[in-house]
TORFI-791170 format. One line per 2 residues: their letters; for each residue x, y, z of N, C-alpha, C. Coordinates in Angstrom, 3 decimals, m for minus. Layout:
% TORFI-791170
A	X/Y/Z/X/Y/Z/X/Y/Z | ...;
***
This chain:
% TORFI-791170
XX	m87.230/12.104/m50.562/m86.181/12.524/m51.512/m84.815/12.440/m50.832 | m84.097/11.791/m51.319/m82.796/11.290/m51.028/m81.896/13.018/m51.211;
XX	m80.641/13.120/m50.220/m79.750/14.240/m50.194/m78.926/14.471/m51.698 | m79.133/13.146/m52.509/m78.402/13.030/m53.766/m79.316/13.604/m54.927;
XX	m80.591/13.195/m54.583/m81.933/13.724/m55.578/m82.446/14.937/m55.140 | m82.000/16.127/m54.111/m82.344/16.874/m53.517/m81.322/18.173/m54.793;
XX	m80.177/17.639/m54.803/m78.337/17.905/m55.196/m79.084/18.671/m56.746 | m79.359/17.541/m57.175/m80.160/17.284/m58.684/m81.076/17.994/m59.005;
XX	m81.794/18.730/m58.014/m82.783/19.077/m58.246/m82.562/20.565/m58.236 | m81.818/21.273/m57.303/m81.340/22.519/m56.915/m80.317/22.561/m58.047;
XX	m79.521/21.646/m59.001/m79.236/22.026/m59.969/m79.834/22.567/m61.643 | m81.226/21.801/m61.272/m82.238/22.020/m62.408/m82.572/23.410/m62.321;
XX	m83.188/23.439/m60.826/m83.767/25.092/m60.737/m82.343/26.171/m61.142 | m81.248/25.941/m60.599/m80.589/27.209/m61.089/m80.014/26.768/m62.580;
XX	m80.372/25.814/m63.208/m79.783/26.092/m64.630/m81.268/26.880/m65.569 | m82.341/27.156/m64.909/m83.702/28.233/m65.653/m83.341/29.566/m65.160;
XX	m82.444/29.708/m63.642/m81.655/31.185/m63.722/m80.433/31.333/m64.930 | m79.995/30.446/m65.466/m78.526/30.544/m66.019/m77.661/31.032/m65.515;
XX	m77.772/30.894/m64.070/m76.100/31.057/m62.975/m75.203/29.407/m63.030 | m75.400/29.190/m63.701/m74.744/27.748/m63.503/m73.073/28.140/m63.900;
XX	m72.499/27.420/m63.078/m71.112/27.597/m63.364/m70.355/26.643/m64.625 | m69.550/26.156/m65.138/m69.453/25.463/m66.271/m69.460/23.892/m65.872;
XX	m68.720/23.939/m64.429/m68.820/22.462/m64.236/m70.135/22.402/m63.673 | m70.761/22.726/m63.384/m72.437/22.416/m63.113/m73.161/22.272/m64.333;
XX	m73.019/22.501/m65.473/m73.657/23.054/m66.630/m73.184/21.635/m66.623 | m72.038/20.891/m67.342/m71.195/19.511/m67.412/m72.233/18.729/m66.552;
XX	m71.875/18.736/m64.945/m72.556/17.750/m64.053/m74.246/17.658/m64.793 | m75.035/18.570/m64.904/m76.102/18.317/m65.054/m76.573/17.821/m66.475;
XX	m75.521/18.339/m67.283/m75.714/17.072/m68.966/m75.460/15.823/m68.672 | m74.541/15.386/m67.150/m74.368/14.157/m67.263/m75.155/13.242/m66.685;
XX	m76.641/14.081/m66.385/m77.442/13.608/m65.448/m78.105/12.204/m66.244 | m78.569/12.646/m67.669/m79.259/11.482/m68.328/m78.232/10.812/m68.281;
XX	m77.181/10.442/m68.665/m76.342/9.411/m69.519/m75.861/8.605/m67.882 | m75.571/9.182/m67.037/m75.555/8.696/m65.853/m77.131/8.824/m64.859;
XX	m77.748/8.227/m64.828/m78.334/8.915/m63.956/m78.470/8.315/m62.417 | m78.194/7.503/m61.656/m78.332/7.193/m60.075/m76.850/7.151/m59.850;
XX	m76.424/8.613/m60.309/m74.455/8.475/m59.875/m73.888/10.114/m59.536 | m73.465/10.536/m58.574/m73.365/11.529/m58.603/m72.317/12.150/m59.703;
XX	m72.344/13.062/m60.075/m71.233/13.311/m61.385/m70.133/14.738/m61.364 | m70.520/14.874/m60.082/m69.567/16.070/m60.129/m68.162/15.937/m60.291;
XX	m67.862/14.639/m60.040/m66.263/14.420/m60.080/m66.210/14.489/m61.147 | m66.714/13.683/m61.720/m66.415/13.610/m63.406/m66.485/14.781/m64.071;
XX	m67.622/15.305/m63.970/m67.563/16.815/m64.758/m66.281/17.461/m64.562 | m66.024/17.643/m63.150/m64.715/18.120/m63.031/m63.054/17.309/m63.714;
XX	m63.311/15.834/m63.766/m62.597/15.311/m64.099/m62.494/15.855/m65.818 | m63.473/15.914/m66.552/m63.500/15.980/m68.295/m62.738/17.301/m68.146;
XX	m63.252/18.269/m67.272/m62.812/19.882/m67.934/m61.314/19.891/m67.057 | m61.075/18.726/m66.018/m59.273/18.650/m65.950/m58.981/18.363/m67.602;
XX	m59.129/17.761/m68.215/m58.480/16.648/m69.168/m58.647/17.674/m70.401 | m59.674/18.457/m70.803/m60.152/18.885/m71.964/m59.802/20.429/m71.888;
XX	m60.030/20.795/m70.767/m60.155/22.229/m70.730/m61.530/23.012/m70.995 | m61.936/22.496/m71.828/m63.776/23.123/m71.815/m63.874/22.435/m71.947;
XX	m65.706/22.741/m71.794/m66.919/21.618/m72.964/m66.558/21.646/m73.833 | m66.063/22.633/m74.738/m66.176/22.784/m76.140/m64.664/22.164/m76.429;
XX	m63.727/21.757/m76.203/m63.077/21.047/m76.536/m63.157/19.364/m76.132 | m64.308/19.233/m75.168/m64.638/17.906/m74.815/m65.291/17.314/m75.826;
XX	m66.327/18.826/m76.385/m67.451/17.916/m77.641/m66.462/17.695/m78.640 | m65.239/18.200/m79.000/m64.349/18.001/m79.746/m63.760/16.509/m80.134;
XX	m63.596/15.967/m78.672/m62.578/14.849/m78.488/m63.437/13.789/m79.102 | m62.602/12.407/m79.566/m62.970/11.203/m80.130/m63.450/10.439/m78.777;
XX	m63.749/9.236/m79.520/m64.613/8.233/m77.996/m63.641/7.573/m77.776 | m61.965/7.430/m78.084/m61.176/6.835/m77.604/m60.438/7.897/m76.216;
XX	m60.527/9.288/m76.873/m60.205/10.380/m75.541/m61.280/10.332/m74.116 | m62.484/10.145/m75.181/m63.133/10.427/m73.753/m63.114/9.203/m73.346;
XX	m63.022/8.027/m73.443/m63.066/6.935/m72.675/m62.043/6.360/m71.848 | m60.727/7.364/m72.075/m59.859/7.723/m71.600/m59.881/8.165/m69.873;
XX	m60.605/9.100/m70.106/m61.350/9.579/m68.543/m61.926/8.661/m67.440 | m61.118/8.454/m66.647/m61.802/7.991/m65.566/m62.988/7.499/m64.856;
XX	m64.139/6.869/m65.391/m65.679/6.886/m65.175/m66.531/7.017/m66.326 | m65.496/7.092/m67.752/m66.251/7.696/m68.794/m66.402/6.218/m69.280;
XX	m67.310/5.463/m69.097/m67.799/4.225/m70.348/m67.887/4.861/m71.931 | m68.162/3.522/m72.898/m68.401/4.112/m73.783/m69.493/4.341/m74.082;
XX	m70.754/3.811/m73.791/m72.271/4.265/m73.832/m72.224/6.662/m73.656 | m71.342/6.499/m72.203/m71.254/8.116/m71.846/m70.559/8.588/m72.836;
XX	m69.701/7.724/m73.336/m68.754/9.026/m74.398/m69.330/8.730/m75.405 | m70.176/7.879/m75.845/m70.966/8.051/m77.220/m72.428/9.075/m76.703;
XX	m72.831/9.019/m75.359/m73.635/9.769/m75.726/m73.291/11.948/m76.036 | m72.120/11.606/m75.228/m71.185/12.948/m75.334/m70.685/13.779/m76.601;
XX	m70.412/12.591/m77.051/m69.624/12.841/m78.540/m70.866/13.309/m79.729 | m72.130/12.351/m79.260/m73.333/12.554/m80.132/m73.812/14.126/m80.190;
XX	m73.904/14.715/m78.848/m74.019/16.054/m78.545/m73.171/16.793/m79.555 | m71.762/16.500/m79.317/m71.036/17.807/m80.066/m70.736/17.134/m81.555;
XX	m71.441/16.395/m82.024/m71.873/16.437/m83.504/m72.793/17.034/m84.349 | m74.111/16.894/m82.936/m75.195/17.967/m83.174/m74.940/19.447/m83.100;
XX	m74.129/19.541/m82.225/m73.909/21.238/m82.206/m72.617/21.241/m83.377 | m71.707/20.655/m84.075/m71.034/21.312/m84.931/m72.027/21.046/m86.329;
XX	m72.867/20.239/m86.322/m73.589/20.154/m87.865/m75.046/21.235/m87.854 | m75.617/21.314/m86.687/m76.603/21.734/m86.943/m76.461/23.794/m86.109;
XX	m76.041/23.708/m85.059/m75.860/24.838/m84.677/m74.701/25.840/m84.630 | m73.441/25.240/m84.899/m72.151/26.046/m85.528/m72.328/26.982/m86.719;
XX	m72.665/25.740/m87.589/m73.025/26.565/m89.400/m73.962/27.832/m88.968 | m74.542/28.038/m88.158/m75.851/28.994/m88.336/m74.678/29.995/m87.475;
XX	m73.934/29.918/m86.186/m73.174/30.677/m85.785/m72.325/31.666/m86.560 | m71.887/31.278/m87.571/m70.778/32.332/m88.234/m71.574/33.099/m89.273;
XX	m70.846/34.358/m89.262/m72.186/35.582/m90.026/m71.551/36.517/m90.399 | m70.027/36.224/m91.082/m69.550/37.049/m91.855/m69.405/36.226/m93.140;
XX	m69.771/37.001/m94.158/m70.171/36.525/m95.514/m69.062/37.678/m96.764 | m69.063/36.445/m97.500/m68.351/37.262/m98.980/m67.001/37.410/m98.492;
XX	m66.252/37.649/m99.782/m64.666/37.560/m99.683/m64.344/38.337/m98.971 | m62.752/38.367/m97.869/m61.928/38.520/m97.407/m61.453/40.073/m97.515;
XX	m61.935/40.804/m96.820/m60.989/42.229/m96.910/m61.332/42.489/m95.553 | m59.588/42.978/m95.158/m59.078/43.607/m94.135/m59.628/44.427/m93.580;
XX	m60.169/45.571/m93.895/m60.738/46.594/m93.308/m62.242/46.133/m92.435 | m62.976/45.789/m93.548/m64.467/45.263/m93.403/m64.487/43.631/m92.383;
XX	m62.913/42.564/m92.151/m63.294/41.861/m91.139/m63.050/42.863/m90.019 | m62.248/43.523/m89.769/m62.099/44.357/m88.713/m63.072/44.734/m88.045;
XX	m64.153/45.301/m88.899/m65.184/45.849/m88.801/m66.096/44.307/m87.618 | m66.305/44.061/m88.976/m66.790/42.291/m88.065/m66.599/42.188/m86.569;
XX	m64.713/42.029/m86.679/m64.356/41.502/m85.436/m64.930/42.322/m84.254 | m64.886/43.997/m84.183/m65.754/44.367/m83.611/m66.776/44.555/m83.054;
XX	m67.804/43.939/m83.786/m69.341/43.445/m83.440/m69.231/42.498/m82.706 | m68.213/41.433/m83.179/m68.885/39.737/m83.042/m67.957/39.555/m81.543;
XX	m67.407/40.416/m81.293/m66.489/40.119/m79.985/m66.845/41.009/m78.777 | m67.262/41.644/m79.061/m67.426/43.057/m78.280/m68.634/42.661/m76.671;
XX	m69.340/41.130/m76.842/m69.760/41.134/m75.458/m69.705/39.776/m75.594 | m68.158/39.291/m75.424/m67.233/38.307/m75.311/m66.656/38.838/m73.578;
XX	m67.005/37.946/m72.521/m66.304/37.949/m71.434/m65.057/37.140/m71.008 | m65.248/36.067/m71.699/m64.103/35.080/m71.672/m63.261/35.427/m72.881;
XX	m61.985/35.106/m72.604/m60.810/35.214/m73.924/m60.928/33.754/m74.673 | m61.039/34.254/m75.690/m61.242/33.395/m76.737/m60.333/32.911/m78.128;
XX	m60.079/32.339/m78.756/m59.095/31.824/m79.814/m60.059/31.367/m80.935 | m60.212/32.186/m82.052/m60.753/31.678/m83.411/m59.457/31.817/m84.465;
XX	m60.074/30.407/m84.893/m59.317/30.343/m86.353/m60.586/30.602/m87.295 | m60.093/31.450/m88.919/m61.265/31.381/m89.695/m60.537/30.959/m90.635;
XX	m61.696/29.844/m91.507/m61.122/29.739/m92.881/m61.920/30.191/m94.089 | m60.572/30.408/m95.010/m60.462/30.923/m96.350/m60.754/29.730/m97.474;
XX	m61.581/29.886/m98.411/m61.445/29.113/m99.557/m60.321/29.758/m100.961 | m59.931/28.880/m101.668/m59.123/29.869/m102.765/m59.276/30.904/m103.290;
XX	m60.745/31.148/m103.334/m61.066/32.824/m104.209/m61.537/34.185/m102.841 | m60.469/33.672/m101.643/m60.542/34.583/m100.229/m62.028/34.504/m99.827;
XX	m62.679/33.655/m99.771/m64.142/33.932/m99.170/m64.018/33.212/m97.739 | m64.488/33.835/m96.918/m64.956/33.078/m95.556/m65.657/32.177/m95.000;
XX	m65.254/31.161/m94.894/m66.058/30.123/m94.893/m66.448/29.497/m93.804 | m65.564/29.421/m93.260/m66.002/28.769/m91.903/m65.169/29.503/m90.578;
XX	m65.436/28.575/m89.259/m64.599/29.282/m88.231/m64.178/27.987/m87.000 | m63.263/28.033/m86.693/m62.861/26.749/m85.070/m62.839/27.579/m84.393;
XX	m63.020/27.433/m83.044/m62.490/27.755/m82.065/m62.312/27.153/m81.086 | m60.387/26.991/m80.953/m59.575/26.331/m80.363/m59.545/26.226/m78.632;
XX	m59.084/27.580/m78.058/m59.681/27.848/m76.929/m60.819/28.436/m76.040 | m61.063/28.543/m74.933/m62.028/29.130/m74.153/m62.410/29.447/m73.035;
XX	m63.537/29.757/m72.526/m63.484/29.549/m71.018/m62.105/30.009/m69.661 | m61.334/30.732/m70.482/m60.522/31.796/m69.514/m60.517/32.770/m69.387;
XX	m60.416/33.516/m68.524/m60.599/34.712/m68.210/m59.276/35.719/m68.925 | m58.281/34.871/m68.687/m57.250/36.052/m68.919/m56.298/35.317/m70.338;
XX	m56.397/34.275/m70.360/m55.151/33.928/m71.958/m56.223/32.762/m72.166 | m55.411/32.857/m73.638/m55.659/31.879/m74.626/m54.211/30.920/m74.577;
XX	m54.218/30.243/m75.482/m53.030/29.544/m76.210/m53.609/28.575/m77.194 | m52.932/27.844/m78.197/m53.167/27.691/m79.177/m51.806/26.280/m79.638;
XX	m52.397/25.118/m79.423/m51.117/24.216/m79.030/m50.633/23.857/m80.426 | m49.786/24.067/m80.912/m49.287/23.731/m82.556/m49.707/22.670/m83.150;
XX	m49.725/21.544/m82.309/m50.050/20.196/m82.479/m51.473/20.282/m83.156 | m52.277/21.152/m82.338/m53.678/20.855/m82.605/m54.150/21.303/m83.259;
XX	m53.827/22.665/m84.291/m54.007/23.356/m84.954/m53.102/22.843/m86.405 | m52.521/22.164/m86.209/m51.901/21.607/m87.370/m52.733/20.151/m87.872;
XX	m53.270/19.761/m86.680/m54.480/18.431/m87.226/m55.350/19.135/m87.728 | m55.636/20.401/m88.002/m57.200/21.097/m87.823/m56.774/21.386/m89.325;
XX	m55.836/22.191/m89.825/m55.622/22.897/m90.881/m55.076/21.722/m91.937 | m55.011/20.714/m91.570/m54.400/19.420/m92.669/m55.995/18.395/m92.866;
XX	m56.537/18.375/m91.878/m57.460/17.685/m92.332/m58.408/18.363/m92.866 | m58.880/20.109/m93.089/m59.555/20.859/m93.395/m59.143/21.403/m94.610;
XX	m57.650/21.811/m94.788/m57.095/22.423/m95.989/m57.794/23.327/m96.608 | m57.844/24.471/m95.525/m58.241/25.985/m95.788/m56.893/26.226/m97.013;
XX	m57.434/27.546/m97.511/m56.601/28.264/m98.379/m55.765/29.099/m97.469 | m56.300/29.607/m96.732/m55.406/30.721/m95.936/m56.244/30.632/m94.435;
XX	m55.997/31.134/m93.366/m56.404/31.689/m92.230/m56.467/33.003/m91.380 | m57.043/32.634/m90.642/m56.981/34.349/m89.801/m57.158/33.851/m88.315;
XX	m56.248/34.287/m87.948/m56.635/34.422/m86.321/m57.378/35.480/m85.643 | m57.918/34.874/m84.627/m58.507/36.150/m84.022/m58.542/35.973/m82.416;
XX	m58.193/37.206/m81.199/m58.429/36.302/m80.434/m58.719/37.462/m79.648 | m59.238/37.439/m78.480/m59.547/39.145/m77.711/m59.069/39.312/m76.289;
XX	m59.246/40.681/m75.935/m59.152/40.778/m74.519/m59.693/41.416/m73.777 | m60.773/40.612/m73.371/m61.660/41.322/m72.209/m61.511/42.188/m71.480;
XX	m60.128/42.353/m70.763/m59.820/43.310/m70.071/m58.652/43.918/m70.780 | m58.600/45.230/m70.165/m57.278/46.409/m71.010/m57.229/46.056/m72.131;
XX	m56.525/46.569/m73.081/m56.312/46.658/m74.540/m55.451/46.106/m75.357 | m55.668/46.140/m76.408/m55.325/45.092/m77.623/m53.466/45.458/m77.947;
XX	m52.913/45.553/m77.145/m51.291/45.293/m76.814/m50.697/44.366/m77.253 | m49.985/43.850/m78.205/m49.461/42.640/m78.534/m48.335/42.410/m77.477;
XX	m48.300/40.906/m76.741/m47.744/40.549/m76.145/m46.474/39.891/m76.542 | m45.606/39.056/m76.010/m44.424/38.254/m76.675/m45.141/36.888/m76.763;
XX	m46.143/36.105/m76.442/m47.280/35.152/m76.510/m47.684/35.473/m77.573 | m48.270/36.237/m77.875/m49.182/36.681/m78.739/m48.150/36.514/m80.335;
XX	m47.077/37.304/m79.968/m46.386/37.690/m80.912/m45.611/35.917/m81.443 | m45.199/34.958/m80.571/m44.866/33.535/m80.655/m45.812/32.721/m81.135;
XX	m47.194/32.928/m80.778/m48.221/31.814/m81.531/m48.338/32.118/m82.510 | m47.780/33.692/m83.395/m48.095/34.257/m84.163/m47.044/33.422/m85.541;
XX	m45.674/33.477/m84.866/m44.731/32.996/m86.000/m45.281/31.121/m85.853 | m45.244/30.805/m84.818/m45.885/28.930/m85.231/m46.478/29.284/m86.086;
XX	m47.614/29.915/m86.070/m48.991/29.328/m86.924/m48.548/29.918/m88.222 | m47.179/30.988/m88.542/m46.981/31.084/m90.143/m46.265/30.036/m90.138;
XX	m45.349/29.484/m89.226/m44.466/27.969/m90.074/m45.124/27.286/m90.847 | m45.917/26.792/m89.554/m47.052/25.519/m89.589/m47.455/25.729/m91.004;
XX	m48.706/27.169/m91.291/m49.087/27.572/m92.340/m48.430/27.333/m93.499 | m46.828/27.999/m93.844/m46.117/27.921/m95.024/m45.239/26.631/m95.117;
XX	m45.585/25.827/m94.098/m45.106/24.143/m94.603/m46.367/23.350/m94.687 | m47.705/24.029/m94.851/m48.801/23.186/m95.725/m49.074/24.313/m96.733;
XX	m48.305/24.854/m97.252/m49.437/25.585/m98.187/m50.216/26.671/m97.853 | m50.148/27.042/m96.914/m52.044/28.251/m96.358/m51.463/29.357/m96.096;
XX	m51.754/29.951/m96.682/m51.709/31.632/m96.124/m52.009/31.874/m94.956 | m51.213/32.084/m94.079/m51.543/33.027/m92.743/m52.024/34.810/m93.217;
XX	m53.130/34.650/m93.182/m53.586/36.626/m93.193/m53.858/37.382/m92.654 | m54.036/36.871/m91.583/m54.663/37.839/m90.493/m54.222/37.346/m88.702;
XX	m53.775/38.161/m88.028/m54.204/38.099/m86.909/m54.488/39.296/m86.001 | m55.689/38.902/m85.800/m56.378/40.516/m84.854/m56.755/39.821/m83.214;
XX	m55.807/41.292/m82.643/m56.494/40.937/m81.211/m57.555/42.263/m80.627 | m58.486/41.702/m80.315/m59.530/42.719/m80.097/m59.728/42.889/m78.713;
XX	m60.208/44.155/m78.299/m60.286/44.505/m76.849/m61.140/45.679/m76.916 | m61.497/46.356/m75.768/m62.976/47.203/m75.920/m62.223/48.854/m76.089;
XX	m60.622/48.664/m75.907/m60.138/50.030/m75.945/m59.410/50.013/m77.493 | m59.916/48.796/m78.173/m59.146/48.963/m79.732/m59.170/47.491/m79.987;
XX	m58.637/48.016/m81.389/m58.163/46.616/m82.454/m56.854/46.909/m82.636 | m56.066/45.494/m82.985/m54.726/45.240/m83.421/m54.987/44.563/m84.668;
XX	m54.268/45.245/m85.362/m54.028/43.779/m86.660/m52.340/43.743/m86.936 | m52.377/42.456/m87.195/m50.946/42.208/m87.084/m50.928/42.467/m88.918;
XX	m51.711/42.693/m89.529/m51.545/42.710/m91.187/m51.393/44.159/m91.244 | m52.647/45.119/m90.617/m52.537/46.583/m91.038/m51.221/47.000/m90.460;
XX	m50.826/46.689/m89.477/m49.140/47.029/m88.943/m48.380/47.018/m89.761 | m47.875/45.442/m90.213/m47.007/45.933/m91.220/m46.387/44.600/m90.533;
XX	m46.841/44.366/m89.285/m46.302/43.138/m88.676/m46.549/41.772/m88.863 | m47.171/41.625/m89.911/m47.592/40.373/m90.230/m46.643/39.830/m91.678;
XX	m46.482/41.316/m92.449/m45.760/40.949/m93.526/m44.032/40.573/m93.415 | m43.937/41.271/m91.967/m42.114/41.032/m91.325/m42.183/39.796/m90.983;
XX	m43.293/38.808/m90.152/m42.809/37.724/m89.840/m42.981/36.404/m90.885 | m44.113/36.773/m91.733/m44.149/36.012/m92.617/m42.793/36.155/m93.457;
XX	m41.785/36.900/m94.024/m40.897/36.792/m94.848/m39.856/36.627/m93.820 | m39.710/36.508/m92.284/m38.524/36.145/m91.902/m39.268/34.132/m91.457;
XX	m39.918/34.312/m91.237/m40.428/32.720/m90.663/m41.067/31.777/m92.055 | m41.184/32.137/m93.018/m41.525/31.059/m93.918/m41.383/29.582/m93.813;
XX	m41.673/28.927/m94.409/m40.532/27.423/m93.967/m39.438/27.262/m95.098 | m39.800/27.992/m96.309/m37.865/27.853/m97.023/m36.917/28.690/m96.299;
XX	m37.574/29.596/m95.927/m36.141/30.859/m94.702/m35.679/29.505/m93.661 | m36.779/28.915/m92.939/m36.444/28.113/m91.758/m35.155/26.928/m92.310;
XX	m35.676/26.020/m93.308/m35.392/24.968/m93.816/m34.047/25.703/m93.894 | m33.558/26.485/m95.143/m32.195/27.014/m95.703/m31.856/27.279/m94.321;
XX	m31.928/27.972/m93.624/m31.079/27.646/m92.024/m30.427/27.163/m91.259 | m31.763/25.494/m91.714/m31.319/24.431/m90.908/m30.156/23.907/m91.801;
XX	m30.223/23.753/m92.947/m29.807/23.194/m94.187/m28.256/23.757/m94.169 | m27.982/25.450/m94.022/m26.676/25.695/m93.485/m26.090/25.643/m92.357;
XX	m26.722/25.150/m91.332/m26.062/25.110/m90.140/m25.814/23.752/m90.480 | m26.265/22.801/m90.747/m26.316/21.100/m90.765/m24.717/21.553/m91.818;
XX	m24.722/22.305/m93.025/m23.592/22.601/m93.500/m22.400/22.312/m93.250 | m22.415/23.281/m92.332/m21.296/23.655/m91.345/m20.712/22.528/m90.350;
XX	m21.880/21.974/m90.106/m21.552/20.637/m89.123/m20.605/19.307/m90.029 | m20.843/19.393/m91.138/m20.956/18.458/m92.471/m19.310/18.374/m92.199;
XX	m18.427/17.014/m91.962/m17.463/17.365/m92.528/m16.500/17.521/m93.702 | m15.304/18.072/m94.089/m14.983/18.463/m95.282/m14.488/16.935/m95.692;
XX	m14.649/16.744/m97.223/m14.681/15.309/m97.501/m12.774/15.029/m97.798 | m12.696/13.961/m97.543/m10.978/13.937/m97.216/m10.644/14.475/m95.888;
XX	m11.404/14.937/m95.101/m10.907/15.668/m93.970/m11.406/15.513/m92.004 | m12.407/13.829/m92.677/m13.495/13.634/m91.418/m12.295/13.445/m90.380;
XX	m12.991/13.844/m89.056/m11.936/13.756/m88.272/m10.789/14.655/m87.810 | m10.495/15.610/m88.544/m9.399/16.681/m88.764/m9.577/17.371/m87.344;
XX	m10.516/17.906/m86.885/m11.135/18.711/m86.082/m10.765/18.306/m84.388 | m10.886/17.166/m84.632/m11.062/16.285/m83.398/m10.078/16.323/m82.412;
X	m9.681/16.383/m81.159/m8.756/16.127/m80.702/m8.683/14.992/m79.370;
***
């Protein structure tokens, strides 16, 4: 047995402990699709590029082939994986049912987070008559923050065209404190939201010493009526105003 097939093998046995670390968990999925190649770089290389697995099973076969070592045989067999897990094992994941009330997701968020070690980022969506339908989740795999890149969450909510959303996101350690982060991803995602249409309704940050809701506060209804996108737009629209010069008069200003 070769020092490389030895590597391989001491990775099998500790993935039946489940101590595997995430890039070991990676290296050793990439054992079939590669197999007489060592893969640790790569594993490490995808979760440089992606940030998790779970945003790797995300990516198209033009991203992952993107990667350094990634053929397309590997990123089709990659991509095949996280098709299977969003069609067949996601749907069975989410297990809050029936329309939309505040009090009773709260309730939810409590259960479903509460032996969450990593900080996490869910979006949930709403259909028109407030029912819960589904759920993303954007980030993962950190210990201490989330973030939530506008860009990507605006491909998510245009090609999905929820009715409304809810954020949710937690904190493993100390308590559910709204931060100035917290409080900034908070007004994007109403722009974003009220220049497609979607209700922003919720955002709760959960932690083991409490819940936040940015709706039961009172803080969700202040930023939604100062951040809308007609508040934003009329803004831009009077400052551009102001810039505008007076007609008969271009030039006046100038010296």
């Amino acid at each position: 047995m070769s020092e490389h097939d030895g590597h391989r093998l001491r990775l099998i046995e500790k993935l039946n402990s489940g101590a595997l670390q995430e890039h070991e968990i990676l290296e050793a999925l990439l054992f079939n699709a590669i197999p007489r190649r060592n893969t640790n770089d790569l594993a490490h290389r995808l979760l440089s590029q992606f940030g998790s697995i779970k945003s790797m099973f995300s990516a198209t076969l033009d991203e992952l082939c993107a990667v350094k070592g990634i053929g397309l045989q590997t990123a089709a067999y990659l991509k095949c994986i996280g098709v299977f897990y969003e069609r067949y094992y996601a749907p069975t994941e989410f297990t809050y049912e029936g329309k939309y009330d505040s009090e009773q997701f709260v309730a939810f968020v409590k259960e479903k987070y509460k032996d969450l070690y990593n900080e996490v980022l869910d979006v949930y969506y709403l259909d028109k008559n407030s029912v819960v339908y589904d759920k993303k989740r954007f980030t993962t795999d950190s210990l201490f923050n989330v973030s939530l890149e506008p860009q990507a969450f605006t491909k998510a909510i245009v090609e999905d065209q929820p009715a409304g959303v809810i954020l949710v996101h937690n904190h493993p350690f100390g308590d559910a404190k709204t931060s100035s982060l917290d409080d900034k991803m908070t007004v994007q995602c109403q722009i974003i939201c009220s220049m497609h249409n979607i209700l922003l309704c919720e955002h709760i940050i959960y932690s083991a010493q409490g819940v936040y809701s940015y709706y039961l506060s009172g803080k969700l209804k202040k930023i939604s009526k100062e951040f809308s996108a007609d508040r934003v737009l009329e803004s831009a629209a009077w400052k551009l105003d102001l810039e505008k010069p007076v007609k008969g008069n271009e030039g006046a200003g100038q010296v």
